[in-house]
C-alpha positions as CSV (number, residue, x, y, z in Angstrom):
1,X,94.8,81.1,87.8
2,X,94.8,84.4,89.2
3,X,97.1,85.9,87.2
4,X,95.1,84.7,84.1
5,X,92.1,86.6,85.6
6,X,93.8,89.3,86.0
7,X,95.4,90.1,83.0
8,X,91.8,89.4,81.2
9,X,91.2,93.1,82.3
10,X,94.7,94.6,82.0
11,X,94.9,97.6,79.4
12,X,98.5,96.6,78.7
13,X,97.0,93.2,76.9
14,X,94.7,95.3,75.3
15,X,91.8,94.1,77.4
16,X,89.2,95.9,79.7
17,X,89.7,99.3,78.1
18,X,86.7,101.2,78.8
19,X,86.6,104.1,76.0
20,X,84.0,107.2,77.6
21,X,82.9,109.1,74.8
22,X,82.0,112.9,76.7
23,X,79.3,114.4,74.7
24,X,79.8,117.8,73.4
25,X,77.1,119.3,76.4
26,X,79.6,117.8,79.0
27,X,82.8,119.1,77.1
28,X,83.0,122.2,78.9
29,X,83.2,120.3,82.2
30,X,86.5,118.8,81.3
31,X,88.0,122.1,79.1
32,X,87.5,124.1,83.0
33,X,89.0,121.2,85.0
34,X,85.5,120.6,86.4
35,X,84.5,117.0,87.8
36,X,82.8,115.0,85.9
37,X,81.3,112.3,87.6
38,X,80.6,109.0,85.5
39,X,78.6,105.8,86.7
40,X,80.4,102.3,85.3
41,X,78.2,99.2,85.9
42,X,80.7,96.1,85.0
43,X,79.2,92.3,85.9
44,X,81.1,89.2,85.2
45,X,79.6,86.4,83.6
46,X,79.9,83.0,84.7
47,X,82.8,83.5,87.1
48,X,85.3,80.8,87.9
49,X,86.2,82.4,91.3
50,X,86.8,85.4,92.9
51,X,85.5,87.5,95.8
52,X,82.1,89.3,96.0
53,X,81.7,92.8,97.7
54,X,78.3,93.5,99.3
55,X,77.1,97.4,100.4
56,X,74.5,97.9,102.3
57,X,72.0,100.7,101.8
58,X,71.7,102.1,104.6
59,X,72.6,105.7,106.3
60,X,75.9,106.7,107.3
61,X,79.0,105.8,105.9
62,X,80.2,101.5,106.2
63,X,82.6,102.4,108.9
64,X,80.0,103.6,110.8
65,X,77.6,101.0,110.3
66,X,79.9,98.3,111.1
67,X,81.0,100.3,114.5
């Protein structure tokens, strides 16, 4: 079953491809080797199993939190 999952998302089946389309303001970024910095939300629905990964917001970084 895992292996199912996983190769729902694997680019080399031709799924979960995520195409980004940069728009021409941000092109210059990329042509000078800048960082651009892209946020991906991605939510499964009705999930058969799997594991679930919690932040908290809260100052620090976790490692310090957790210490």
């Amino acid at each position: 079953m895992h292996l199912a999952a996983a190769q729902r998302v694997d680019p080399d089946n031709n799924n979960g491809e995520l195409v980004i389309q940069v728009p021409p303001e941000a092109a210059h970024l990329i042509a000078e080797g800048r960082n651009l910095r892209i946020g991906i939300e991605f939510s499964l629905e009705q999930p058969e199993g799997g594991v679930h990964f919690v932040l908290p917001d809260c100052e620090g970084t976790l490692a310090e939190v957790v210490i």
